[in-house]
C-alpha positions as CSV (number, residue, x, y, z in Angstrom):
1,X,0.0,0.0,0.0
2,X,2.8,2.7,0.6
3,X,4.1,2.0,-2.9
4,X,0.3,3.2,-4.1
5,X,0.7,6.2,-1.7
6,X,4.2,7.5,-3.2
7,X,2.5,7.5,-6.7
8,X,-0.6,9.2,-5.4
9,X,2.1,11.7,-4.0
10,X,3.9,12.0,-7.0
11,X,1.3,12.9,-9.2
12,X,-0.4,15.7,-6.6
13,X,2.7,16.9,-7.1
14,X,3.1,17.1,-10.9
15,X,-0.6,18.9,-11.0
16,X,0.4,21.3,-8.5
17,X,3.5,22.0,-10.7
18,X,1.5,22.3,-14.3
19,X,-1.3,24.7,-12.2
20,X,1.2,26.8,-10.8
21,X,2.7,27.0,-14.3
22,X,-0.3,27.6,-16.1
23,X,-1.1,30.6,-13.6
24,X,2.1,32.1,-13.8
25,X,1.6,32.1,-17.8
26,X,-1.7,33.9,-17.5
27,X,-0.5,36.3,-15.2
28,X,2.7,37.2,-17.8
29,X,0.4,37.5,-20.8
30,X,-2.9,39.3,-18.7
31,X,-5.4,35.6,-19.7
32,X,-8.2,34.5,-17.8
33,X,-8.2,31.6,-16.7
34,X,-11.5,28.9,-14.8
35,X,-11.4,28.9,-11.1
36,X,-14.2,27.8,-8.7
37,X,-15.2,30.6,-6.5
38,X,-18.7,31.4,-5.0
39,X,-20.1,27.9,-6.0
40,X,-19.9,28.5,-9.5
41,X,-17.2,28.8,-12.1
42,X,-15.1,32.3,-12.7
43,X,-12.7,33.7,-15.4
44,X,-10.1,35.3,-13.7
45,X,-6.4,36.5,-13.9
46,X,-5.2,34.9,-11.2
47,X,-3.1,36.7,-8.4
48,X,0.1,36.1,-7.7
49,X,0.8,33.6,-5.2
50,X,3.4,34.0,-2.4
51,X,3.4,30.5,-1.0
52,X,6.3,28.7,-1.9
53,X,7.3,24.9,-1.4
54,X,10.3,23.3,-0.4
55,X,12.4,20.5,-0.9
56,X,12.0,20.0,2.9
57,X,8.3,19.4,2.3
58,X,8.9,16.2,1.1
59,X,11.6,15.0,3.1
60,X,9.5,15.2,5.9
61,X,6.5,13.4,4.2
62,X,8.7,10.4,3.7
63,X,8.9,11.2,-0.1
């Protein structure tokens, strides 16, 4: 079962990588984008994010 749980892991990870991405090019190039907001869908620019991740994160998840 931990073998299933590293992949789950892995591929959170990879989607959180390709949406952070896919923000930062709407941002650069002023495109709205689909997020859920308000119980409905929005087109948005999205704003810019200051949370930022670490290699540390994963360490400590046992990744």
């Amino acid at each position: 079962m931990k073998e299933h749980k590293k992949y789950a892991v892995i591929g959170l990870r990879a989607l959180q990588r390709a949406s952070a991405k896919v923000a930062e090019n709407a941002r650069k190039n002023n495109y709205k984008i689909p997020i859920w907001k308000n119980g409905r869908i929005e087109y948005e620019i999205p704003a810019i994010s200051t949370e930022q991740t670490s290699s540390l994160d994963a360490k400590s998840q046992g990744v």
